[in-house]
N, C-alpha and C positions, 0 to 999 in steps of 0.2 A: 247488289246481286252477288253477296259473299256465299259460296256454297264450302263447308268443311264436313268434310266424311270420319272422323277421326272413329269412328264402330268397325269402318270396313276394314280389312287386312291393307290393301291399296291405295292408298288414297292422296289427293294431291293439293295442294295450295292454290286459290283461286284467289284472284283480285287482291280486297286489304289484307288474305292472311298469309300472302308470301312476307317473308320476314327480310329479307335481303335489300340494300337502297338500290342498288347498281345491279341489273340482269342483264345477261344475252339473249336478245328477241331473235327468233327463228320462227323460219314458217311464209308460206305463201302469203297470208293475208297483212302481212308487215313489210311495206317498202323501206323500214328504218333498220333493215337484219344488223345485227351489231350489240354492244354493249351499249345502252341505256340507260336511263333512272324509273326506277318502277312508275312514278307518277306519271311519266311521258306517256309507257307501255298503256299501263289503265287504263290512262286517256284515248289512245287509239284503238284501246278492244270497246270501250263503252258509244264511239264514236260509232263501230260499225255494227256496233246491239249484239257482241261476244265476249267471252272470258277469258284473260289474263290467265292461263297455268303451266304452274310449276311442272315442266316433265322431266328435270334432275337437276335434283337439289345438293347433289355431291360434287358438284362442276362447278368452279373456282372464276367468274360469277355463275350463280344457276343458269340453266338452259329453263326459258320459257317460250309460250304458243298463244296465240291469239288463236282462240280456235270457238266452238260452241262447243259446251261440256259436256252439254249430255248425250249430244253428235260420238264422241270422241268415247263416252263411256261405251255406248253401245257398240262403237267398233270394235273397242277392246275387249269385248263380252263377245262377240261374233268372231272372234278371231280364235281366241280360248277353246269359243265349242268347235272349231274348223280343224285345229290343232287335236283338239281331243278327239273326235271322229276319224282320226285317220291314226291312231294309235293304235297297234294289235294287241289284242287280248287275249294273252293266251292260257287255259283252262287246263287244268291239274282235275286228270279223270284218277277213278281207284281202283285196283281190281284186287281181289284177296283171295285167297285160298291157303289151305292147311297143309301141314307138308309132306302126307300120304295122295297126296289129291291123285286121280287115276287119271292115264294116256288120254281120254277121250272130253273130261273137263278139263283137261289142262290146253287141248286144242280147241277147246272151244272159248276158253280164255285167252289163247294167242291171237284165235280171230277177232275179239271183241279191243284188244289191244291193236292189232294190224289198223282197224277202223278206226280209233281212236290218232294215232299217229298219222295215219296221210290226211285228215282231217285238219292236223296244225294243232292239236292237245298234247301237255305233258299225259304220262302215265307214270302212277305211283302204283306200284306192287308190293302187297302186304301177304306176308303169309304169317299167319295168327296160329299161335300153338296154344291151347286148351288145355288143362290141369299138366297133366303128365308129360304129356308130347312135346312140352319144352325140353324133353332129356333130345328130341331130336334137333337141334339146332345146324346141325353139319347138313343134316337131309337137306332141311329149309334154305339153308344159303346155297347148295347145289342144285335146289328145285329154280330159285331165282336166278343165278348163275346161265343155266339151261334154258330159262324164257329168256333171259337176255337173246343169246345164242341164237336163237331161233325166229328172234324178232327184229335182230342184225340188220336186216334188209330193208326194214323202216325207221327206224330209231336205233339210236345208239344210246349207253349207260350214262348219265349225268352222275349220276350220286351211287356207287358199288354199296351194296349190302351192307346196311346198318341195323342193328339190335335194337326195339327202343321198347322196354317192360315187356309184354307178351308177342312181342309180334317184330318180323325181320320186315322192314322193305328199303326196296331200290328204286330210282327216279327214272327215267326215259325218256328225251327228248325225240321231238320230230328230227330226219335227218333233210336237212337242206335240198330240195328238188331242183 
């Protein structure tokens, strides 16, 4: 009952393909906790119809487990998705405008941004100049400057006004509630 996984990223030495003569058996199902000879170990995984494996082989003898494998695979796959389920994700919205933009889209852009922020999204602010309107550049960073300013109260600046080819934007994190 040799299983080697040598495809997956993870993978662990079971039965004949631990390489080591002398291991440390650990684990509930071994009354012999201690340093060992693998044959011993073998012998009392195949005694109770389970697998001898390596769970670190960088430990001066390896730490080994009498355990079921593929018992043990599926924990560590259920543990993974448990870990990743409870990580936050957090979404990078965009909002752009030009740097003549009038009073009345620019608030209607702060509101779409306010939502975005108590929400728990970054916001990236782009203001895109078009053929000519790049000679406005100073406009642009005072347009972003002033959504900052105004959007204070939800977010604060991550990243101040950067240039990148036609277009300035700034970053905006949620502020901590």
């Amino acid at each position: 009952m040799s299983r080697f996984l040598p495809h997956k990223k993870e993978f662990h030495k079971i039965n004949d393909n631990i390489t080591a003569v002398i291991i440390r058996l650990v684990g509930e199902y071994s009354k012999q906790n201690g340093i060992i000879s693998k044959e011993i170990a073998i012998q009392l995984a195949t005694d109770k119809g389970l697998d001898l494996v390596e769970v670190n082989p960088k430990a001066d003898p390896p730490v080994c487990k009498i355990l079921d494998y593929k018992k043990f695979l599926y924990e560590q796959k259920k543990k993974k998705k448990r870990f990743k389920s409870k990580q936050v994700k957090v979404n990078t919205k965009e909002i752009r405008f030009g740097p003549q933009i009038g009073d009345h889209d620019g608030k209607v852009k702060i509101k779409s941004a306010e939502k975005f922020l108590m929400r728990g999204d970054k916001v990236k602010v782009f203001v895109f100049f078009k053929g000519r309107s790049i000679v406005y550049k100073n406009q642009g960073k005072i347009k972003l400057l002033k959504f900052a300013e105004k959007i204070e109260e939800y977010g604060k600046v991550e990243q101040m006004p950067v240039m990148e080819g036609k277009r300035m934007y700034m970053i905006l994190a949620p502020k901590k509630m």
